[in-house]
Backbone as XML, in Angstrom:
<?xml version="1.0"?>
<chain id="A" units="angstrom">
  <residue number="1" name="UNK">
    <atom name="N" x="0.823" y="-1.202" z="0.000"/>
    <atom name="CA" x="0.000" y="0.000" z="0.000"/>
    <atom name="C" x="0.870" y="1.271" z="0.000"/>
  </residue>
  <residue number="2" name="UNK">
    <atom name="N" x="1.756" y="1.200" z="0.858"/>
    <atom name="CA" x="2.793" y="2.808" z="0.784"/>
    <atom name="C" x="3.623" y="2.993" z="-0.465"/>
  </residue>
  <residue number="3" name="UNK">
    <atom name="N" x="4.005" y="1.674" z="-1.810"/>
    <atom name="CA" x="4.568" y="2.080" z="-2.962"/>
    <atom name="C" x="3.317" y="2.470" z="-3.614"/>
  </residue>
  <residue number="4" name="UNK">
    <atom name="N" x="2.069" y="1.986" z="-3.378"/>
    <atom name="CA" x="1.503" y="2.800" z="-4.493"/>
    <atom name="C" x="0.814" y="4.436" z="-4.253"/>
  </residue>
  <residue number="5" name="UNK">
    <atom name="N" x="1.104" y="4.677" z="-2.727"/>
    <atom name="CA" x="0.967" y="6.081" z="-2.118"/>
    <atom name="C" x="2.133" y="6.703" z="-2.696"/>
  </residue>
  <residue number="6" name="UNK">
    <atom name="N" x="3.499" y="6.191" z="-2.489"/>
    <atom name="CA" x="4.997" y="7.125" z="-2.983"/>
    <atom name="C" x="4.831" y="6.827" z="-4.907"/>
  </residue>
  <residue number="7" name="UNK">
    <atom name="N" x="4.450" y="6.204" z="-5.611"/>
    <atom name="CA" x="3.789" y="5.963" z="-7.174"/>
    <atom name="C" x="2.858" y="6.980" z="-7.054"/>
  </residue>
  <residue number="8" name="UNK">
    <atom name="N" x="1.992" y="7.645" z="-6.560"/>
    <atom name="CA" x="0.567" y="8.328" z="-6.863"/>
    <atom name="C" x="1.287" y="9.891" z="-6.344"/>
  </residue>
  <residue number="9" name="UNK">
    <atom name="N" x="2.251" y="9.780" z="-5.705"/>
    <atom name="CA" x="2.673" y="11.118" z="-5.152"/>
    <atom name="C" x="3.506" y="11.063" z="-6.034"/>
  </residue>
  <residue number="10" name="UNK">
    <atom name="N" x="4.542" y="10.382" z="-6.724"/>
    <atom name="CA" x="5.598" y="10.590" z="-7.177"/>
    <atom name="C" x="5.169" y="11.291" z="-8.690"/>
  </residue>
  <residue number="11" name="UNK">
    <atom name="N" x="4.216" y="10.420" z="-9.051"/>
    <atom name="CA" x="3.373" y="10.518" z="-10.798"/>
    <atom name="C" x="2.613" y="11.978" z="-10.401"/>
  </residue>
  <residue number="12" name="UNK">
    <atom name="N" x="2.154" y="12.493" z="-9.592"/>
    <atom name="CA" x="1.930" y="13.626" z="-8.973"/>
    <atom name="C" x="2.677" y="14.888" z="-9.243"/>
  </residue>
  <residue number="13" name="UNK">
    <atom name="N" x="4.004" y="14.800" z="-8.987"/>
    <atom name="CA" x="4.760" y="16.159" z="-8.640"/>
    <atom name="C" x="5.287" y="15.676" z="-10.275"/>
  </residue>
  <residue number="14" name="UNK">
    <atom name="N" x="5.691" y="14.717" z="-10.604"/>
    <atom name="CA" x="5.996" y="15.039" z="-11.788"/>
    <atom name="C" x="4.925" y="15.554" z="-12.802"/>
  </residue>
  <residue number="15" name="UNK">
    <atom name="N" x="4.348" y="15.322" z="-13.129"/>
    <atom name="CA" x="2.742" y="15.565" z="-14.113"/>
    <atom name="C" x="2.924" y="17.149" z="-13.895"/>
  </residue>
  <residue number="16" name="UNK">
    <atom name="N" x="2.867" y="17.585" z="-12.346"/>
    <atom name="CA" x="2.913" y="18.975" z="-12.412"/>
    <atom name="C" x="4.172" y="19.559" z="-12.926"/>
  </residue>
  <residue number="17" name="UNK">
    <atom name="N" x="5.614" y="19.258" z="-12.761"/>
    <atom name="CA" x="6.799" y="19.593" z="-13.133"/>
    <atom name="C" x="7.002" y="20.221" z="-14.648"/>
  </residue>
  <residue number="18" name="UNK">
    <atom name="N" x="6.112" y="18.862" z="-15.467"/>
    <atom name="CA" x="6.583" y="18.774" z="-16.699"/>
    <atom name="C" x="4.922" y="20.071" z="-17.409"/>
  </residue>
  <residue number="19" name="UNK">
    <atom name="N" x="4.130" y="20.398" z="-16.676"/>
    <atom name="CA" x="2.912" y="20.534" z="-17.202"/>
    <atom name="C" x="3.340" y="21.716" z="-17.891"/>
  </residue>
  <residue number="20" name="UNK">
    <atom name="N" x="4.118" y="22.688" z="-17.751"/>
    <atom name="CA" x="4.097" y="24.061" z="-18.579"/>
    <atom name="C" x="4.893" y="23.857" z="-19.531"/>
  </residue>
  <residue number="21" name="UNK">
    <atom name="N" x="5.656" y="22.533" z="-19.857"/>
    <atom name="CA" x="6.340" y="22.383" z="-21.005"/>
    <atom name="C" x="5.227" y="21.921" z="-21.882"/>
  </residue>
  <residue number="22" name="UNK">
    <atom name="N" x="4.570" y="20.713" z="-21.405"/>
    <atom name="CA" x="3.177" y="20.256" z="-22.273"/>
    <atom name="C" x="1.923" y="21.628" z="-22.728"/>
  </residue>
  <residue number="23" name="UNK">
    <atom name="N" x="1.897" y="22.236" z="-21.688"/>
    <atom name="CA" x="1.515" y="23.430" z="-22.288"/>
    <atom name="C" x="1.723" y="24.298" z="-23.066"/>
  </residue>
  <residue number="24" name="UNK">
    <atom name="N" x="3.077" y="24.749" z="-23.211"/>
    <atom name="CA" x="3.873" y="25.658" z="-24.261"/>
    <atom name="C" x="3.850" y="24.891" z="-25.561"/>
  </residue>
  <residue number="25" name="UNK">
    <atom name="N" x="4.232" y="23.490" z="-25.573"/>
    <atom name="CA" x="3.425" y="22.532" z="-26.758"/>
    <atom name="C" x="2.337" y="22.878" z="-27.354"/>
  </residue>
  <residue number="26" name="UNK">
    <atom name="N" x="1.296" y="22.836" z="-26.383"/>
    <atom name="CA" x="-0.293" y="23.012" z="-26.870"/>
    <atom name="C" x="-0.430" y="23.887" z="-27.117"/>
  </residue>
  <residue number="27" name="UNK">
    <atom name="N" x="0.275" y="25.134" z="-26.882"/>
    <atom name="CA" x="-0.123" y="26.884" z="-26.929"/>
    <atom name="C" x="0.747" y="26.488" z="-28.657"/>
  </residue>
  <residue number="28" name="UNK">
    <atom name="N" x="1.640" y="26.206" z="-28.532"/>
    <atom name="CA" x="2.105" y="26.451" z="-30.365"/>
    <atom name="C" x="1.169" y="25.882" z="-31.572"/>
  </residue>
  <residue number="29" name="UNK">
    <atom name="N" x="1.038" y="24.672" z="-30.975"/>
    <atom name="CA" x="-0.191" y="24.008" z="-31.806"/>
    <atom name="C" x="-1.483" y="24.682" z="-32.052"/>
  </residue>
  <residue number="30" name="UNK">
    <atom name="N" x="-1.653" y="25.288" z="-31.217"/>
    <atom name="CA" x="-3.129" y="26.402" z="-31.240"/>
    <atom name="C" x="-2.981" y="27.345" z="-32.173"/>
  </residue>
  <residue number="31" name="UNK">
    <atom name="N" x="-1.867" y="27.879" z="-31.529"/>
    <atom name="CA" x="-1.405" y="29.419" z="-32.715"/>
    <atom name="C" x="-1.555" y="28.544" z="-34.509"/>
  </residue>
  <residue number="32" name="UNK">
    <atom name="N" x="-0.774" y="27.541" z="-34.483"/>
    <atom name="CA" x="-0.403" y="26.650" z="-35.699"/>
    <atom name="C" x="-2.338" y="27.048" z="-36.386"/>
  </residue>
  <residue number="33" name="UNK">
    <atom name="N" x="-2.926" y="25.905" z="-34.972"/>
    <atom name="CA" x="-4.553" y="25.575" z="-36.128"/>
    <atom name="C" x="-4.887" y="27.004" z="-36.500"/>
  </residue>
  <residue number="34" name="UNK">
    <atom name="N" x="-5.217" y="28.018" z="-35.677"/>
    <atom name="CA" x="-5.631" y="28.973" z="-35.612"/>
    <atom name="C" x="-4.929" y="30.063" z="-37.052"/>
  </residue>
  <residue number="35" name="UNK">
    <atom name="N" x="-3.340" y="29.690" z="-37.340"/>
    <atom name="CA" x="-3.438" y="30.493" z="-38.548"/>
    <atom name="C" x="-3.948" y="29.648" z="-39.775"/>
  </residue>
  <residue number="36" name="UNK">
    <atom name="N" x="-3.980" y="28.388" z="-39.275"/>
    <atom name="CA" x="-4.234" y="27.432" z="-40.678"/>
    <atom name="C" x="-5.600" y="27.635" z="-41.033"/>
  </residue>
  <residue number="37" name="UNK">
    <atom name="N" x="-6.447" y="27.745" z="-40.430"/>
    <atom name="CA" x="-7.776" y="27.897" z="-40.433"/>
    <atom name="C" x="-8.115" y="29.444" z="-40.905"/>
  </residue>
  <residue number="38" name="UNK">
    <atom name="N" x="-7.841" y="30.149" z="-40.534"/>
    <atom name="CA" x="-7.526" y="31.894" z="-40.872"/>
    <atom name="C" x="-7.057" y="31.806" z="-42.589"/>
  </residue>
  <residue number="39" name="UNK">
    <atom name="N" x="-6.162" y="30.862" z="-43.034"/>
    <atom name="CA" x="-5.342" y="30.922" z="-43.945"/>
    <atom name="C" x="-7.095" y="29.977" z="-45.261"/>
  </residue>
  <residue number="40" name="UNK">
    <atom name="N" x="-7.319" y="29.145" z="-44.745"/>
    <atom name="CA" x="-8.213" y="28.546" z="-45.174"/>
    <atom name="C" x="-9.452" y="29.283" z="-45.170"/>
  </residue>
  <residue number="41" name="UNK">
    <atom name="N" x="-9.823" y="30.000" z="-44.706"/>
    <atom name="CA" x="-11.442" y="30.285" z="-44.515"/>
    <atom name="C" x="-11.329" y="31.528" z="-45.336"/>
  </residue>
  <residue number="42" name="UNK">
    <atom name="N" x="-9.977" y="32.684" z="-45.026"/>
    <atom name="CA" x="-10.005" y="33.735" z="-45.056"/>
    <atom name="C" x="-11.177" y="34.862" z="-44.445"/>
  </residue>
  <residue number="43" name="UNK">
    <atom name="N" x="-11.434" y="34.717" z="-43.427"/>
    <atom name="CA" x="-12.500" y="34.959" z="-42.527"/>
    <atom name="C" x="-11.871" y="35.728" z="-41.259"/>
  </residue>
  <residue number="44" name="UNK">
    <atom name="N" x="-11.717" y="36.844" z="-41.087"/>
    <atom name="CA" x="-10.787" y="37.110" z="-39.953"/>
    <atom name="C" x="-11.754" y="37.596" z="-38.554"/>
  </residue>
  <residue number="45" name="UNK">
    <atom name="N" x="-12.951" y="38.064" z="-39.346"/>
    <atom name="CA" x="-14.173" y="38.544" z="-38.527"/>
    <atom name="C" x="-14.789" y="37.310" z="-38.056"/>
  </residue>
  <residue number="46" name="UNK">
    <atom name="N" x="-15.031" y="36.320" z="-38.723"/>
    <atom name="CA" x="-15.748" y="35.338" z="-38.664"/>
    <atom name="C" x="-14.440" y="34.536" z="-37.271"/>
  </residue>
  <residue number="47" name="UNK">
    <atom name="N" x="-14.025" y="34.536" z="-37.340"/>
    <atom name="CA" x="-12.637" y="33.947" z="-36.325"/>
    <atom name="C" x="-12.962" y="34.440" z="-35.273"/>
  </residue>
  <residue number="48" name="UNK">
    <atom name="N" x="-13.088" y="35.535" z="-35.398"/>
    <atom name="CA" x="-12.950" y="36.998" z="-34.171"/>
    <atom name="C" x="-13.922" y="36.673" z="-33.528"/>
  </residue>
  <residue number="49" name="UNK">
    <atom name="N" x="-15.492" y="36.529" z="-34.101"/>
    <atom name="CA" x="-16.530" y="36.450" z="-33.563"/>
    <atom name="C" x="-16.720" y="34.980" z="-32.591"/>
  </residue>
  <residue number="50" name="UNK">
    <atom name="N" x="-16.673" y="33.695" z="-33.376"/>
    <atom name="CA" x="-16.451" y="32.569" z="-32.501"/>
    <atom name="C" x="-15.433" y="32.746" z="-31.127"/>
  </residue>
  <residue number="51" name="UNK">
    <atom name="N" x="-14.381" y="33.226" z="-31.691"/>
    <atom name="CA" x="-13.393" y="33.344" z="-30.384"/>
    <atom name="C" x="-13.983" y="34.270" z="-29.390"/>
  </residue>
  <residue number="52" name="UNK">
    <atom name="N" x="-14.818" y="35.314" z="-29.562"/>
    <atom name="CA" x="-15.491" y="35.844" z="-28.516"/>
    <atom name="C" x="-16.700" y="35.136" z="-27.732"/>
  </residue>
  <residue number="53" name="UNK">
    <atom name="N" x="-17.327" y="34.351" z="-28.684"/>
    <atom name="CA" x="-18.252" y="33.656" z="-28.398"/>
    <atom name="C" x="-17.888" y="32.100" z="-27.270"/>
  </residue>
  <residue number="54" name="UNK">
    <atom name="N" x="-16.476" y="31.646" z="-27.484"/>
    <atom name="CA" x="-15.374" y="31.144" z="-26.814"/>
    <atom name="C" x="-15.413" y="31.461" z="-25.146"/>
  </residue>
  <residue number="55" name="UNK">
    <atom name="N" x="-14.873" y="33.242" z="-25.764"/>
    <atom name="CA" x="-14.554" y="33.316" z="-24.327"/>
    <atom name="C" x="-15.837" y="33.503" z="-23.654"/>
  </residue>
  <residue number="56" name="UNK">
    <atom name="N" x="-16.967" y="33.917" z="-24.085"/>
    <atom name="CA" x="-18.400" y="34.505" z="-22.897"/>
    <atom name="C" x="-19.020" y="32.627" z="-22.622"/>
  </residue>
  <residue number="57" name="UNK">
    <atom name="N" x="-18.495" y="32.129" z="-23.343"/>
    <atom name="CA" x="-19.523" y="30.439" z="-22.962"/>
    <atom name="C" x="-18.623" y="29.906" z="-21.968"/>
  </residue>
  <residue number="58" name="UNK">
    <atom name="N" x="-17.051" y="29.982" z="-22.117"/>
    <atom name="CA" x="-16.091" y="29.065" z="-21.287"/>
    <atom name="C" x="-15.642" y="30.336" z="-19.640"/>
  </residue>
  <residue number="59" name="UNK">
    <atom name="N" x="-16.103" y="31.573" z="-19.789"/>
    <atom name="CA" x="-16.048" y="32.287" z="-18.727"/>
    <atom name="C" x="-14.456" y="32.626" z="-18.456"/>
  </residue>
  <residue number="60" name="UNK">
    <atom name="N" x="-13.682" y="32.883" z="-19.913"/>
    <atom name="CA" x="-12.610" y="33.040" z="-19.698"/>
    <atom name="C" x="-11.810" y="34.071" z="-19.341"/>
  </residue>
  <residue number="61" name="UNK">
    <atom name="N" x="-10.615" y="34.126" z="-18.989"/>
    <atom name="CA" x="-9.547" y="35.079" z="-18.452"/>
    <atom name="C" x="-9.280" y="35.353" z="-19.552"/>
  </residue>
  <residue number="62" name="UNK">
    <atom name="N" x="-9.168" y="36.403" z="-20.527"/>
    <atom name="CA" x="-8.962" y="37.200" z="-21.499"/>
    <atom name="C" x="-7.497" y="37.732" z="-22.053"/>
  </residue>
  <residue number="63" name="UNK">
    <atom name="N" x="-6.743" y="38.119" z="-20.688"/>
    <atom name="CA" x="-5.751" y="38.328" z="-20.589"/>
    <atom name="C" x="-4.865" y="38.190" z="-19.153"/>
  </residue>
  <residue number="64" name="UNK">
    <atom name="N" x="-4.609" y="36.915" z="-18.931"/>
    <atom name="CA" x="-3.951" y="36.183" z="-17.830"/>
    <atom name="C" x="-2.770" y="36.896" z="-17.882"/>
  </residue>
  <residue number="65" name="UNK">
    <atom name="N" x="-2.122" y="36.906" z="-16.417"/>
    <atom name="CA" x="-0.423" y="37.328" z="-16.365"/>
    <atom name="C" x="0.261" y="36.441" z="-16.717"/>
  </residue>
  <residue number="66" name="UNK">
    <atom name="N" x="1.190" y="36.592" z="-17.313"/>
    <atom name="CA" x="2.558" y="35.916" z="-18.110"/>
    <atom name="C" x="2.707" y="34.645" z="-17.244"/>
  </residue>
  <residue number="67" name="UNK">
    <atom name="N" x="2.780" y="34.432" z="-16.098"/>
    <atom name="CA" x="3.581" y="33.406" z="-14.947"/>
    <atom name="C" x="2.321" y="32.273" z="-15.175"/>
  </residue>
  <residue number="68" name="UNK">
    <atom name="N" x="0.814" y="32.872" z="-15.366"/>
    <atom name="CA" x="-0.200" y="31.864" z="-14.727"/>
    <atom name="C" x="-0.479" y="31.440" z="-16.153"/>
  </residue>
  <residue number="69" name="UNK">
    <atom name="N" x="-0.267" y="32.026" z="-17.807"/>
    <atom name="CA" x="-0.353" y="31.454" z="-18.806"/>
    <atom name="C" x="0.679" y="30.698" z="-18.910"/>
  </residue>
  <residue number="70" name="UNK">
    <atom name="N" x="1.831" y="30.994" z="-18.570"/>
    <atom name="CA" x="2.833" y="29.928" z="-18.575"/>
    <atom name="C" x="2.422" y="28.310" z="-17.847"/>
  </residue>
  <residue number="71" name="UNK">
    <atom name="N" x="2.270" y="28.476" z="-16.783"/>
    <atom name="CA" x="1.998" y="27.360" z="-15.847"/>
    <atom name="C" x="0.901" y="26.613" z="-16.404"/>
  </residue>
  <residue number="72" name="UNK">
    <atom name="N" x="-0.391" y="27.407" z="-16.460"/>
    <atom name="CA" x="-1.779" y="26.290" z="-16.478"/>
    <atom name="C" x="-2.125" y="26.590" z="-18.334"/>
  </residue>
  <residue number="73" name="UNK">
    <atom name="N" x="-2.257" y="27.521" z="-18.944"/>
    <atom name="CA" x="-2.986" y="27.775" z="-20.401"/>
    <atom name="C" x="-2.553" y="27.043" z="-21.210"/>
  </residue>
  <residue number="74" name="UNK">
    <atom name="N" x="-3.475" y="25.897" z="-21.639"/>
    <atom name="CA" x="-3.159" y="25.246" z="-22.976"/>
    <atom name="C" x="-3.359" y="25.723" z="-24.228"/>
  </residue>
  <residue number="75" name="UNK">
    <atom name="N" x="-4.103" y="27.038" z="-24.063"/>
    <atom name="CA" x="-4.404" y="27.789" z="-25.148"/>
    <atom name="C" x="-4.154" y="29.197" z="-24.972"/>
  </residue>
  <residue number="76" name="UNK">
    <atom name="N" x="-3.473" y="29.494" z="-26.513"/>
    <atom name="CA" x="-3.190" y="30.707" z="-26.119"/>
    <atom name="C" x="-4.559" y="31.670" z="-25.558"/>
  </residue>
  <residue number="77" name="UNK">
    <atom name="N" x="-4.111" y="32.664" z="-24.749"/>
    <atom name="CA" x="-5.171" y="33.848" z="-24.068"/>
    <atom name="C" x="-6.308" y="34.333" z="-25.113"/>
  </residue>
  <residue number="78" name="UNK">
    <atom name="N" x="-7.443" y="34.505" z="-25.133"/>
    <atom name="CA" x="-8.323" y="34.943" z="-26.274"/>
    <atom name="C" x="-7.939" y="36.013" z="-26.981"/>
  </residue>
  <residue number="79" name="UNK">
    <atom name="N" x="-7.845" y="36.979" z="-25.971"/>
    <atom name="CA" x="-7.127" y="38.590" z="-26.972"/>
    <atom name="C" x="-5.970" y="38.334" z="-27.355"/>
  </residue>
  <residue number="80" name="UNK">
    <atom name="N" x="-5.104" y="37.430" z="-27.353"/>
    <atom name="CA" x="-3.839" y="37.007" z="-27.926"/>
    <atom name="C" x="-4.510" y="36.414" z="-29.647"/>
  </residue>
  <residue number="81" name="UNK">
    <atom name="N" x="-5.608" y="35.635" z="-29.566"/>
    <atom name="CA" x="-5.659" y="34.889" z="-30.543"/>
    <atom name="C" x="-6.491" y="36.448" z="-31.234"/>
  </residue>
  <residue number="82" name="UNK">
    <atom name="N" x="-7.433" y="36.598" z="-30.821"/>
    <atom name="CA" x="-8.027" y="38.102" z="-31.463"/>
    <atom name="C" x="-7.135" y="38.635" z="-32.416"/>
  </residue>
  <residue number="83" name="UNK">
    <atom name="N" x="-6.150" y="39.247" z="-31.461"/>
    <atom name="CA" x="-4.764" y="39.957" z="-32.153"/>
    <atom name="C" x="-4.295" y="39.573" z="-33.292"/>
  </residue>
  <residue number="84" name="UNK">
    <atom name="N" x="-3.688" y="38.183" z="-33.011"/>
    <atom name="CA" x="-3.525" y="37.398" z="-34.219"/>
    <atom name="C" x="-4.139" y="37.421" z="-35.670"/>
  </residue>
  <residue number="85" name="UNK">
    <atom name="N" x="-5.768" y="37.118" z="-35.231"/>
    <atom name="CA" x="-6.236" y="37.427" z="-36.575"/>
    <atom name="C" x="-6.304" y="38.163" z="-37.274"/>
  </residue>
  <residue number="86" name="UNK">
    <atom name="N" x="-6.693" y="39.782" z="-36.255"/>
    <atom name="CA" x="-6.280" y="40.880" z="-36.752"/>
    <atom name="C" x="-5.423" y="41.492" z="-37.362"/>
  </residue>
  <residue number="87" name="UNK">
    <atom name="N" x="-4.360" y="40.919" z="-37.186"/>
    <atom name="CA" x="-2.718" y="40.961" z="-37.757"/>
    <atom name="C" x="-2.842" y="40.457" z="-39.514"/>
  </residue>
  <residue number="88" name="UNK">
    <atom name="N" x="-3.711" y="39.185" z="-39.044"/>
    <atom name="CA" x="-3.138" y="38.804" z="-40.616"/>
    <atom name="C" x="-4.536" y="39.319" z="-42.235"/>
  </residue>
</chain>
């Protein structure tokens, strides 16, 4: 019983260790779909609008501080992706 308590703690602190690298992963991949789809639709309003519609259904943080998008956001921040579209 206590290896699979020091296994459940151990798989624990690591999962968290490694999580903002797996995140910075997922945040590139996002940016990736997000211009591919932009690039495909050519729709930049139409982008804009879902992604707002995004953030008022999922009750999101809009623009998180640098430390707490680092740590927990698998996706980039909404007004980050906004921006984005706007850009291109």
């Amino acid at each position: 019983m206590k290896l699979i308590v020091i296994l459940f703690l151990l798989y624990s602190f690591l999962s968290f260790i490694i999580m903002p690298v797996n995140n910075l992963i997922s945040r590139q991949f996002e940016k990736q779909a997000d211009r591919e789809a932009l690039e495909l639709t050519s729709d930049a309003e139409t982008q804009i609008k879902i992604l707002k519609n995004i953030a008022i259904s999922n009750l999101s943080n809009v623009k998180p501080g640098k430390v707490l998008e680092f740590i927990i956001f698998s996706h980039p921040p909404i007004l980050d992706r906004i921006n984005s579209a706007l850009d291109e």
